[in-house]
N, CA, C and O of each residue as an XYZ file, in Angstrom:
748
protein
N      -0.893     -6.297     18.695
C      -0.941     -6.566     17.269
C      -0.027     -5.574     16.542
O       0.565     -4.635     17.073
N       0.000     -5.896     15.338
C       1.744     -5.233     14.662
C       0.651     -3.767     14.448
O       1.140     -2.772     14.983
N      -0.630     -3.533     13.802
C      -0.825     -2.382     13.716
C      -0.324     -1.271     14.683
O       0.498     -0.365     14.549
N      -1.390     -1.810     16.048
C      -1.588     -1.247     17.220
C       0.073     -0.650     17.058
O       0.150      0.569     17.215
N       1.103     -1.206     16.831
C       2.634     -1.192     16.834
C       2.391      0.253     16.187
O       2.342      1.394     16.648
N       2.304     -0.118     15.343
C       2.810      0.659     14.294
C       2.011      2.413     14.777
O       2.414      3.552     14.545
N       1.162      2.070     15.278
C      -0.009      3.453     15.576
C       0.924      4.130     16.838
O       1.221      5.319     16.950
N       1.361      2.819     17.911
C       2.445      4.131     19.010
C       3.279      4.470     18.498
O       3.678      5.534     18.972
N       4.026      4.008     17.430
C       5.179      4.514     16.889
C       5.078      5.789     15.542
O       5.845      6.301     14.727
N       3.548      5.887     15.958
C       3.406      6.791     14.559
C       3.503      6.539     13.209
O       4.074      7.293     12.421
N       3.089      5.745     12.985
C       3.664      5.145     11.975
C       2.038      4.969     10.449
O       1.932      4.685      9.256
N       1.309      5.303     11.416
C      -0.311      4.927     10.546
C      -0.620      6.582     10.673
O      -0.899      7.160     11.724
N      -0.495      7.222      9.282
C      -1.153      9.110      9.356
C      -2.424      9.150      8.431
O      -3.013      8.408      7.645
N      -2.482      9.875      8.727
C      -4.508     10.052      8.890
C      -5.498      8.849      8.327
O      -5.886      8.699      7.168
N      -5.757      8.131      9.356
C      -5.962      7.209      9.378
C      -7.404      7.016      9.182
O      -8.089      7.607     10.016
N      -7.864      6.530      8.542
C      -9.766      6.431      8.112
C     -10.096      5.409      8.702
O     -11.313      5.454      8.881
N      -9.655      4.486      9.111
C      -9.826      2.597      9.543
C      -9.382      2.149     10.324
O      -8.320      2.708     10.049
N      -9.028      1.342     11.540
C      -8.249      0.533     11.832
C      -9.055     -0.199     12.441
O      -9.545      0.238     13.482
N      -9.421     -1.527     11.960
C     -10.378     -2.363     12.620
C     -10.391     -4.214     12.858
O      -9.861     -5.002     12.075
N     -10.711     -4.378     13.404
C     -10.410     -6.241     13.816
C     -11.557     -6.304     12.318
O     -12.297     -5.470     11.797
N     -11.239     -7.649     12.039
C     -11.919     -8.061     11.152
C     -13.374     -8.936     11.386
O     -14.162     -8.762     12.315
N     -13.501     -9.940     10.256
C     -14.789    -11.077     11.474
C     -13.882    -12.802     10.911
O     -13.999    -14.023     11.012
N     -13.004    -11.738     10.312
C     -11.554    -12.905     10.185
C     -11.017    -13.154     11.505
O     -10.660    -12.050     11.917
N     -10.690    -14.350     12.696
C     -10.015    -14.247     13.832
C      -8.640    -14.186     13.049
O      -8.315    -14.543     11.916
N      -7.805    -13.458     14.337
C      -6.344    -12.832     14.142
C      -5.811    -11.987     13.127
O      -4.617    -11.915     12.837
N      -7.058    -11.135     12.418
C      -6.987    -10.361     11.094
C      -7.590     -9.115     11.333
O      -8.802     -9.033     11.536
N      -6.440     -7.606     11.323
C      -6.580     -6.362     11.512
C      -6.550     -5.786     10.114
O      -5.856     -5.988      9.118
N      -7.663     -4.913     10.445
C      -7.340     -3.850      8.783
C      -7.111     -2.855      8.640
O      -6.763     -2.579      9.788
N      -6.987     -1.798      7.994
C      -6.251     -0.995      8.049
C      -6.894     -0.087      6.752
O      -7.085     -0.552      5.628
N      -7.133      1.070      7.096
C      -6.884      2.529      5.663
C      -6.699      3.553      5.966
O      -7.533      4.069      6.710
N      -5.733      4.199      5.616
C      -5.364      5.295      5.345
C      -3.888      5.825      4.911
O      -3.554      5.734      3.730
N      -3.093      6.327      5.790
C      -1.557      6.128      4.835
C      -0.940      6.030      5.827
O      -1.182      6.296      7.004
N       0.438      5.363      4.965
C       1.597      4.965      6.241
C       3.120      5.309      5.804
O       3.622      5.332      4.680
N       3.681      5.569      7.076
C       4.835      6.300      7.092
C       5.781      5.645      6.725
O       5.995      4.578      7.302
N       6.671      6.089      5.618
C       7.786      5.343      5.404
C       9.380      6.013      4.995
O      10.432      5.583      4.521
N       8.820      7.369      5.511
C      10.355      8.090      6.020
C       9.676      9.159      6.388
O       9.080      9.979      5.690
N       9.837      9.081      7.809
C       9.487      9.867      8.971
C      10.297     11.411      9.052
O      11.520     11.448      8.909
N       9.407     12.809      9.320
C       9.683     14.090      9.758
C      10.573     13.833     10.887
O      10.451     12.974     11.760
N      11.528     14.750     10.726
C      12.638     14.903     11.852
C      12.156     15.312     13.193
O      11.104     15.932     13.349
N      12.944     14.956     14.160
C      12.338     15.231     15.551
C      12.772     17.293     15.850
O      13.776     17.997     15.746
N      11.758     17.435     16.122
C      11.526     19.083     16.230
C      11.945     19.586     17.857
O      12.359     20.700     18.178
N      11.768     18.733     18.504
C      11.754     19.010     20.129
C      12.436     17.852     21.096
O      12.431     16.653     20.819
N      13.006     18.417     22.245
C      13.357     17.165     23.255
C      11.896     16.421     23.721
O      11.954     15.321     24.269
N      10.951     16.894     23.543
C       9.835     15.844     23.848
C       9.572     14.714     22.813
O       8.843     13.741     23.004
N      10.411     15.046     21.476
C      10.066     13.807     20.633
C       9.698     14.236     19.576
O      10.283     13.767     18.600
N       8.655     15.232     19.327
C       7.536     15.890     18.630
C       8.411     14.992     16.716
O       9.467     14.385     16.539
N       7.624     15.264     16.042
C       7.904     15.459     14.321
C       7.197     15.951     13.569
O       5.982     15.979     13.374
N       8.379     16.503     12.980
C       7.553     17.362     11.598
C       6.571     16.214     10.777
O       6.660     15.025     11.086
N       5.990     16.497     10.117
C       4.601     15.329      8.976
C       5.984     14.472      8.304
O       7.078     14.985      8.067
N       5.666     13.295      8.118
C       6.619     12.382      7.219
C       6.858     12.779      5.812
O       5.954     13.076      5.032
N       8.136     12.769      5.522
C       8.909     13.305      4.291
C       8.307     12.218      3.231
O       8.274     12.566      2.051
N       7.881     11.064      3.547
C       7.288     10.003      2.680
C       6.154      9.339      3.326
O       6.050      9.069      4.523
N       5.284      9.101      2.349
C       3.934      8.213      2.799
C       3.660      7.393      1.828
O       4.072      7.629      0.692
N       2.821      6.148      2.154
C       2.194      5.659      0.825
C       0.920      5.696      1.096
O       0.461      4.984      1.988
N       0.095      6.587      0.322
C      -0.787      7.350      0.322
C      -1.766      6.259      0.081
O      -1.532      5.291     -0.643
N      -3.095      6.505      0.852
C      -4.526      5.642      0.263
C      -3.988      4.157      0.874
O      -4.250      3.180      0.173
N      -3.551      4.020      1.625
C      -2.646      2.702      1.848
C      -4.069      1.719      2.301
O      -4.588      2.232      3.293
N      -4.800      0.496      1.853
C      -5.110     -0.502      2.423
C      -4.244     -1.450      2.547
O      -3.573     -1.897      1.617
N      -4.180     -1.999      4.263
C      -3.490     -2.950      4.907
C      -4.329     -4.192      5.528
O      -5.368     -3.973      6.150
N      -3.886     -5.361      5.353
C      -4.530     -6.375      6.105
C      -3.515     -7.178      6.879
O      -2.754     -7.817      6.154
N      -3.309     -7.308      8.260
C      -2.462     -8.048      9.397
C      -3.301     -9.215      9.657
O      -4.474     -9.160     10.027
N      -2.592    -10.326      9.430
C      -3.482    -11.513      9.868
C      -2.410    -12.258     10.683
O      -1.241    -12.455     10.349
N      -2.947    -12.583     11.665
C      -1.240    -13.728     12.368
C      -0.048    -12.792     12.523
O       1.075    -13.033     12.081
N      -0.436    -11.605     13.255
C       0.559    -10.909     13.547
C       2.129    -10.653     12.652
O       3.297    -10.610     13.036
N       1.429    -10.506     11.202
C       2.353    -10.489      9.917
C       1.320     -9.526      8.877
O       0.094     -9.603      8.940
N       2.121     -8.533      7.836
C       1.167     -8.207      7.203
C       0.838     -9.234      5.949
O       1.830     -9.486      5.265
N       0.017     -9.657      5.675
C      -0.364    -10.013      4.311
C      -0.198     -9.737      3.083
O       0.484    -10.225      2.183
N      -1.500     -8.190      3.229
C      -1.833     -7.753      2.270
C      -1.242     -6.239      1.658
O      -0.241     -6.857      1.293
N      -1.093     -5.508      1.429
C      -0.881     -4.158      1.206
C      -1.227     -3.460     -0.091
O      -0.594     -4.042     -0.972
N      -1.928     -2.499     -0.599
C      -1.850     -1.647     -1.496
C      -1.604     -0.213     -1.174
O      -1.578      0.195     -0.013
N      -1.389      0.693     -2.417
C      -1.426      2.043     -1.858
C      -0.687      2.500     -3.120
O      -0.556      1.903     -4.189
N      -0.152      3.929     -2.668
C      -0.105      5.244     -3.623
C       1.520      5.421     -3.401
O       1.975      5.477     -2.259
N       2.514      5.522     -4.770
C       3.899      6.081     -4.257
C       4.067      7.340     -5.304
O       3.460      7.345     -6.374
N       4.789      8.215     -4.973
C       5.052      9.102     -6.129
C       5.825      8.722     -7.329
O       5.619      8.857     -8.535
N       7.110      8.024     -6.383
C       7.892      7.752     -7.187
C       8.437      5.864     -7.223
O       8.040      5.239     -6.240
N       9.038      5.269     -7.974
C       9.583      3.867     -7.815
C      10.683      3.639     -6.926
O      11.080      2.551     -6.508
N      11.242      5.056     -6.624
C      12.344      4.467     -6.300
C      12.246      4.954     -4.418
O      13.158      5.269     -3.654
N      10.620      4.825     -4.155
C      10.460      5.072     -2.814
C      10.183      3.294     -2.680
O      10.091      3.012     -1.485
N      10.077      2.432     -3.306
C       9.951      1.525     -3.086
C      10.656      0.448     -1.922
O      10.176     -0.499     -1.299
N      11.691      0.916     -1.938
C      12.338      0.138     -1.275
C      12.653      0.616      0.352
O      13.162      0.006      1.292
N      12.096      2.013      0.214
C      11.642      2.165      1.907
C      10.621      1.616      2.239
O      10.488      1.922      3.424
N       9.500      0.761      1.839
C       8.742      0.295      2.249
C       9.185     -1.185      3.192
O       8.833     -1.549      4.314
N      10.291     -1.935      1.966
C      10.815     -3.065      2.741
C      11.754     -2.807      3.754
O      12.148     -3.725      4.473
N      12.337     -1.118      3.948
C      13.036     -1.210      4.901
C      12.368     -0.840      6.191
O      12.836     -1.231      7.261
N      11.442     -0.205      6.134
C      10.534     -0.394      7.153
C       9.765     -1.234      7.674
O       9.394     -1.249      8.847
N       9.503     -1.932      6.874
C       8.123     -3.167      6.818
C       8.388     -4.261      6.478
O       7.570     -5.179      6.529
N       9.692     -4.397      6.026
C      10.196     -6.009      5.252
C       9.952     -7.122      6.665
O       9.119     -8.023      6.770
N      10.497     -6.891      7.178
C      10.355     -7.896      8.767
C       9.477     -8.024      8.886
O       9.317     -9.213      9.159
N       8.043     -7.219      8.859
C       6.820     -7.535      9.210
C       5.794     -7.926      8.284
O       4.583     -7.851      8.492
N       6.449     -8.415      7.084
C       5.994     -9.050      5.642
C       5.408    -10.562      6.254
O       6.143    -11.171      7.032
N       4.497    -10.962      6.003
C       4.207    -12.444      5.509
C       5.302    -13.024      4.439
O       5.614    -12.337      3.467
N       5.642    -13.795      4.570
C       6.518    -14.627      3.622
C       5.630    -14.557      1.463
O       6.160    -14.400      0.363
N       4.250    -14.761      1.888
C       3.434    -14.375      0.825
C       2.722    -13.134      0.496
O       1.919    -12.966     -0.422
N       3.090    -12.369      1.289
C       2.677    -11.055      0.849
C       2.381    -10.841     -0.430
O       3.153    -11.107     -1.351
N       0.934    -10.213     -0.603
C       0.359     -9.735     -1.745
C       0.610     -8.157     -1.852
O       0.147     -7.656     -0.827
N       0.962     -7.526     -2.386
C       1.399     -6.475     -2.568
C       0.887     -5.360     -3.872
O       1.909     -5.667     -4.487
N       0.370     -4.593     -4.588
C      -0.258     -3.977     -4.946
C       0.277     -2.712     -4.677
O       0.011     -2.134     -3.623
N       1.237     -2.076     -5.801
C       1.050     -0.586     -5.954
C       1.155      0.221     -6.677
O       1.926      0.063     -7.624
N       0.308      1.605     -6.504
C       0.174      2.534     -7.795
C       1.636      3.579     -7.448
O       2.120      3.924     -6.370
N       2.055      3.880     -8.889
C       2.904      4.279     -8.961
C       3.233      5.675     -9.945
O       3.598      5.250    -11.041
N       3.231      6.738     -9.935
C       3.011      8.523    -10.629
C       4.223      8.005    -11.815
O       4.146      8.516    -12.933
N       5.284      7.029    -11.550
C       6.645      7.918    -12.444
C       7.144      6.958    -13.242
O       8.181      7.105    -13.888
N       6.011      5.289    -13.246
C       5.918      4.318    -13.944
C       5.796      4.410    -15.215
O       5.026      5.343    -15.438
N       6.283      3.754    -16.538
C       5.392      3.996    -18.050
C       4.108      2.674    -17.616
O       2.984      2.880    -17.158
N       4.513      1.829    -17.825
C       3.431      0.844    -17.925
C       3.367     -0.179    -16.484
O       4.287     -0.416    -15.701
N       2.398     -0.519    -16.463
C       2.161     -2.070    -15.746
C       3.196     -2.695    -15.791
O       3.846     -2.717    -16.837
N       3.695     -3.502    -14.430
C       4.545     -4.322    -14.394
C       4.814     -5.050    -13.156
O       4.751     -4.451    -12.083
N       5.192     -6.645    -13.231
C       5.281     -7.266    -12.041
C       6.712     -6.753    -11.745
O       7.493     -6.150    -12.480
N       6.860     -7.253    -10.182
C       8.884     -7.338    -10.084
C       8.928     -7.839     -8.919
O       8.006     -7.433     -8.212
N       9.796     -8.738     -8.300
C      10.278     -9.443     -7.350
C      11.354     -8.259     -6.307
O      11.931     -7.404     -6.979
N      11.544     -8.227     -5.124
C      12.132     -7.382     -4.691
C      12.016     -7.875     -3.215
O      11.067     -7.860     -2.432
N      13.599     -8.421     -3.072
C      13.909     -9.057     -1.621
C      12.990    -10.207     -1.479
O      12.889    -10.667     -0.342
N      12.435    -10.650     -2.243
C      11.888    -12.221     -1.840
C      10.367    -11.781     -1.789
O       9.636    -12.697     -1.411
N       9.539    -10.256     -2.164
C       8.428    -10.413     -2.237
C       8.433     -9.480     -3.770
O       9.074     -8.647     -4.411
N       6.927    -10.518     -3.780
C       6.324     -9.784     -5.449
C       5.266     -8.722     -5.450
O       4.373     -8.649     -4.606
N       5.396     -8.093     -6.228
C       5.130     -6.728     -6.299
C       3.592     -6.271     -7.426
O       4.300     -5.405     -7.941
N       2.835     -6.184     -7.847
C       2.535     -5.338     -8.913
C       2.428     -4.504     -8.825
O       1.941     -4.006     -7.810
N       2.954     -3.611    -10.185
C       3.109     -1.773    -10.158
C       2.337     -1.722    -10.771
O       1.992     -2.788    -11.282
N       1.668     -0.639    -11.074
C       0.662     -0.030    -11.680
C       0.482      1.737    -12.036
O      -0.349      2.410    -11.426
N       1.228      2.222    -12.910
C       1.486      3.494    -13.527
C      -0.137      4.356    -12.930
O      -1.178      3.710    -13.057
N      -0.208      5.909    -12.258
C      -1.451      6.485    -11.597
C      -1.193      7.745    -11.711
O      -0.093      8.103    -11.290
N      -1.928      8.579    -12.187
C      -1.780      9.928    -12.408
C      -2.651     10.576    -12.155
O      -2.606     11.735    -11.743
N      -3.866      9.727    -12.426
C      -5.661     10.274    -11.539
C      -6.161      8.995    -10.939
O      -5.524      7.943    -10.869
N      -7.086      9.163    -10.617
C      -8.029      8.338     -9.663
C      -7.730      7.894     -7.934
O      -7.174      8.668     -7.155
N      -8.137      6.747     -7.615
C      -7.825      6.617     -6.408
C      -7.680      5.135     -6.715
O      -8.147      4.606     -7.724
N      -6.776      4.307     -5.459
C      -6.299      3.263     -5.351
C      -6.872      2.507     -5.318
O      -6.717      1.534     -6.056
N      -8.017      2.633     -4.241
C      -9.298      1.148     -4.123
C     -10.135      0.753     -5.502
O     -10.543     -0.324     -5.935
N     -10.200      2.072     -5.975
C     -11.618      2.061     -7.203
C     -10.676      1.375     -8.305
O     -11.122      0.657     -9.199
N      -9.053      1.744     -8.098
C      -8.545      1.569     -9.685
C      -8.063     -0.142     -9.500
O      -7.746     -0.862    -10.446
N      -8.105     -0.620     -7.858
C      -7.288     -1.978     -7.819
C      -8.725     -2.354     -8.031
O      -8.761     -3.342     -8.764
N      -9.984     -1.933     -7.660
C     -11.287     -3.091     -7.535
C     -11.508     -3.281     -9.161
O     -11.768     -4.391     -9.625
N     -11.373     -2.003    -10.056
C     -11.474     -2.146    -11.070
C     -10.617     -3.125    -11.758
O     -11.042     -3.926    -12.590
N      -9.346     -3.025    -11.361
C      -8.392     -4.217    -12.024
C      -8.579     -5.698    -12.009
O      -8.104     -6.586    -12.717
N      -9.345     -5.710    -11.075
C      -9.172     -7.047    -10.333
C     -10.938     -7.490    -10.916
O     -11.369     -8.640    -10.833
N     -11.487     -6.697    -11.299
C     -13.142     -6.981    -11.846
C     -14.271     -7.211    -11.171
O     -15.166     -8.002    -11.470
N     -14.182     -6.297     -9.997
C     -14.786     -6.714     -8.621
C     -15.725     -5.342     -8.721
O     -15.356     -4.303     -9.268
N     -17.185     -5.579     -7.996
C     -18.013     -4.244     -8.147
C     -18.592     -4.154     -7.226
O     -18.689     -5.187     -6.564
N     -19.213     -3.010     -6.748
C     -19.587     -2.791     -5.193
C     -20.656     -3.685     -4.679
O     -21.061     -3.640     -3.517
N     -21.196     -4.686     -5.802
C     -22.291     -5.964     -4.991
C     -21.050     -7.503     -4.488
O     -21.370     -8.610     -4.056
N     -19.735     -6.974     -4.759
C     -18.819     -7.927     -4.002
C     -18.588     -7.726     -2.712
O     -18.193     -8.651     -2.002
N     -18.811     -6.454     -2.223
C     -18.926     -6.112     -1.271
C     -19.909     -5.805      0.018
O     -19.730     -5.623      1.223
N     -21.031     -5.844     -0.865
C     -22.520     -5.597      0.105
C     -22.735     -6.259      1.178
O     -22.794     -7.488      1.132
N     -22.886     -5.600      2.297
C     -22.954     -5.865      3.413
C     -21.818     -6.319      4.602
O     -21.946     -6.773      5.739
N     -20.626     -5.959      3.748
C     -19.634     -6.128      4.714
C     -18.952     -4.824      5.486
O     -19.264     -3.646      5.310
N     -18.075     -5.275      6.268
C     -17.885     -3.786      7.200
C     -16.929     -3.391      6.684
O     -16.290     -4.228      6.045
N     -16.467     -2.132      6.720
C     -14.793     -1.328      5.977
C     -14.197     -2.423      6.074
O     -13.832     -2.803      4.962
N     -13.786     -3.469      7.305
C     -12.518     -4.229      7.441
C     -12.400     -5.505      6.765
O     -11.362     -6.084      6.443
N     -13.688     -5.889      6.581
C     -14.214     -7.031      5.973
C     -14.099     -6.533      4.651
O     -13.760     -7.591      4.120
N     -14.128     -5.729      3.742
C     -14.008     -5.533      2.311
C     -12.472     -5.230      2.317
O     -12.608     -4.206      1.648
N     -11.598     -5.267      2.454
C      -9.770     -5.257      3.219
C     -10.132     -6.665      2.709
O     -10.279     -6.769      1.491
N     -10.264     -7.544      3.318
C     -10.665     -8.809      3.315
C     -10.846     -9.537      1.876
O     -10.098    -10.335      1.311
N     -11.968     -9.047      1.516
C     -12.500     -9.427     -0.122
C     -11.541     -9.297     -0.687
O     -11.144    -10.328     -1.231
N     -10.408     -7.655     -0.928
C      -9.713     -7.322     -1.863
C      -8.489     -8.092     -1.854
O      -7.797     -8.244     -2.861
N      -8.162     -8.681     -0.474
C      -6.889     -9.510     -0.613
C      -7.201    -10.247     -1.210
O      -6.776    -10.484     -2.341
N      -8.461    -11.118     -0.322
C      -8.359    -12.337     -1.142
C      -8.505    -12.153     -2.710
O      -7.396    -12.481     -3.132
N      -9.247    -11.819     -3.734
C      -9.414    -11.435     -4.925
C      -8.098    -11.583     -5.532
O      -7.678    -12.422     -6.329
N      -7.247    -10.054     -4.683
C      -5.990     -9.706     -5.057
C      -4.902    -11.535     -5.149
O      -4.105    -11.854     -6.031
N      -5.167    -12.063     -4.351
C      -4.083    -13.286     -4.054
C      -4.769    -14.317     -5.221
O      -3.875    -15.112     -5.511
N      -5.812    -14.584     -5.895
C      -6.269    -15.139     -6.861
C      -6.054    -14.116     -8.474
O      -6.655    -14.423     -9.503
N      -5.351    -13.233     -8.406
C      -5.505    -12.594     -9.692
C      -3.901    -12.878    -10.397
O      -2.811    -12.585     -9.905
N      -4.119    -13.373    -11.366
C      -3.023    -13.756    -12.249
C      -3.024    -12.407    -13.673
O      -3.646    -12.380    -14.734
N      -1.911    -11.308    -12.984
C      -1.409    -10.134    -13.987
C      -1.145    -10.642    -14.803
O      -0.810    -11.809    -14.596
N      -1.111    -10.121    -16.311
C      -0.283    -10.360    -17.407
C       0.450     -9.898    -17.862
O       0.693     -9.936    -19.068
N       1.268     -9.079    -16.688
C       2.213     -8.180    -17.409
C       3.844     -8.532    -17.056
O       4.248     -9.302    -16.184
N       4.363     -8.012    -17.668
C       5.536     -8.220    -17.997
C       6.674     -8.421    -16.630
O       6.504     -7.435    -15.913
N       7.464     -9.087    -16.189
C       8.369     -9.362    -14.659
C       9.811     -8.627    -15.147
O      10.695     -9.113    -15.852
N       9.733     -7.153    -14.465
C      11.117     -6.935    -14.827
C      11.599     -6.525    -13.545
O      10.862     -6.403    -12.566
N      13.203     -6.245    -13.542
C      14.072     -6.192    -12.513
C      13.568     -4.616    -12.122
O      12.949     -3.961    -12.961
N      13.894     -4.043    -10.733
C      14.052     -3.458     -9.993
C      14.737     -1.738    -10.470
O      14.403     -0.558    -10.373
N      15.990     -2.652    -11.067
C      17.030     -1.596    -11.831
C      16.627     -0.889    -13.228
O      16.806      0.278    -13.575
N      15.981     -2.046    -13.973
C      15.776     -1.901    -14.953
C      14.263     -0.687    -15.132
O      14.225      0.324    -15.833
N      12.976     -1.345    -14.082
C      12.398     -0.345    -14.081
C      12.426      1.177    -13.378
O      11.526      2.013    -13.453
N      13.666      1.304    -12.695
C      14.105      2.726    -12.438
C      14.257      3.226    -13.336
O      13.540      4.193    -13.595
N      15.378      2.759    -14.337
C      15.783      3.440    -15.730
C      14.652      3.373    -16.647
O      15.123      3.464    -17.781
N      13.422      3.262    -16.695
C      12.362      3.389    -17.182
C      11.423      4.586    -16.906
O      10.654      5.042    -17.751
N      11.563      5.075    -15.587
C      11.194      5.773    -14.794
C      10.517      7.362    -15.779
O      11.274      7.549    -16.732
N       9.718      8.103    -15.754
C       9.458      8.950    -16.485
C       9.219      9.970    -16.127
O       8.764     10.667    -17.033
N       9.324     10.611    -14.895
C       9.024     11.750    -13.998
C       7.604     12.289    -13.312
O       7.446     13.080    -12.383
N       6.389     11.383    -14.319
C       5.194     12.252    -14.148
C       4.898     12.480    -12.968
O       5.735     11.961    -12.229
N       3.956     13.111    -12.314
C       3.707     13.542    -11.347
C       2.077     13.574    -11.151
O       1.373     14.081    -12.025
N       1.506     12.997     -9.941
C       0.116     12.356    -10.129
C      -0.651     14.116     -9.936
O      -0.141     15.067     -9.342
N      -1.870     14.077    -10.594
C      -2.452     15.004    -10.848
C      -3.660     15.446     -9.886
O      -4.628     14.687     -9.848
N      -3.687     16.855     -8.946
C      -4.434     17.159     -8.015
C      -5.756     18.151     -8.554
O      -5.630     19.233     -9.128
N      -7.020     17.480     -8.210
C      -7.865     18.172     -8.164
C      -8.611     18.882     -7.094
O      -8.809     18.175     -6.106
N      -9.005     19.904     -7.038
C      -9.665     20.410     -6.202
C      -9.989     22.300     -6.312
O     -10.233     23.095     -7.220
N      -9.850     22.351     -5.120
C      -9.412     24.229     -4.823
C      -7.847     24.357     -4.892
O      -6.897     23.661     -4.535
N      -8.031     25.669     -5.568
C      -6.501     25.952     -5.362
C      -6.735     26.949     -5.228
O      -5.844     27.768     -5.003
């Protein structure tokens, strides 16, 4: 299966999930994924941690294609390492979902033949802020397993009609605003 792929190649980092579904031919997926890989450190192969991730990443593989995807970018203009890594292994309908630190507002955009929603993130986390978007609450979920709620959120996600605005690629770079998503904890 394309995960399993993706896990010898290193490609799935710290990974909370990876599970068959009670969907046949449907893998799920949480945690984050690599999309410009640490340089090789050693003749055995070894790498430094990936220079890029998309953080909080839920994935759903159904039919040995991904589907579904959400997750965390810093910036917009990491966007397009995602399709260069992952474009081939897109579903033709890929639902796509992502939060974005350096966005002003909400916005759809088309990019290489798949559609996108962005979503401007500076606090919270990805699942709570897409379940929230989408109007979904933790009794949508009761009683299903991690991989099976992957499941719910696509589907949801593939029935939700955004209202926001479809702009180009270029255009929302030059929109771009620098912020930088905000860490809590110990310091």
């Amino acid at each position: 299966m394309l995960l399993d792929t993706y896990q010898e190649r290193g490609l799935l980092f710290n990974a909370n999930l990876k599970e068959t579904t009670s969907k046949p031919g449907a893998l799920a997926y949480r945690g984050e994924l690599v999309l410009k890989e640490g340089e090789i450190t050693d003749d055995q192969g070894r790498r430094k941690p990936p220079l890029v991730v998309l953080r909080e990443a839920a994935l759903l593989e159904e039919d040995g294609k991904l589907s579904f995807v959400t997750g965390f970018m810093d910036e917009l203009a990491d966007l397009p390492l995602f399709l260069a890594v992952y474009g081939a292994d897109c579903a033709p309908n890929l639902a796509a979902a992502f939060y974005i630190a350096d966005i002003p507002q909400p916005m759809k955009m088309t990019l290489e033949g798949y559609d996108f929603l962005l979503i401007p993130l500076t606090q919270g986390f990805v699942w709570n802020e897409l379940v929230a978007e989408l109007g979904l609450e933790k009794s949508d979920f009761k009683g299903q397993s991690a991989g099976d709620k992957v499941i719910t959120l696509a589907g949801e996600f593939r029935k939700y009609q955004a209202k926001y605005e479809q702009i180009s690629y270029e255009t929302a770079l030059g929109q771009t605003t620098g912020a930088k998503r905000e860490t809590h904890g110990a310091v």
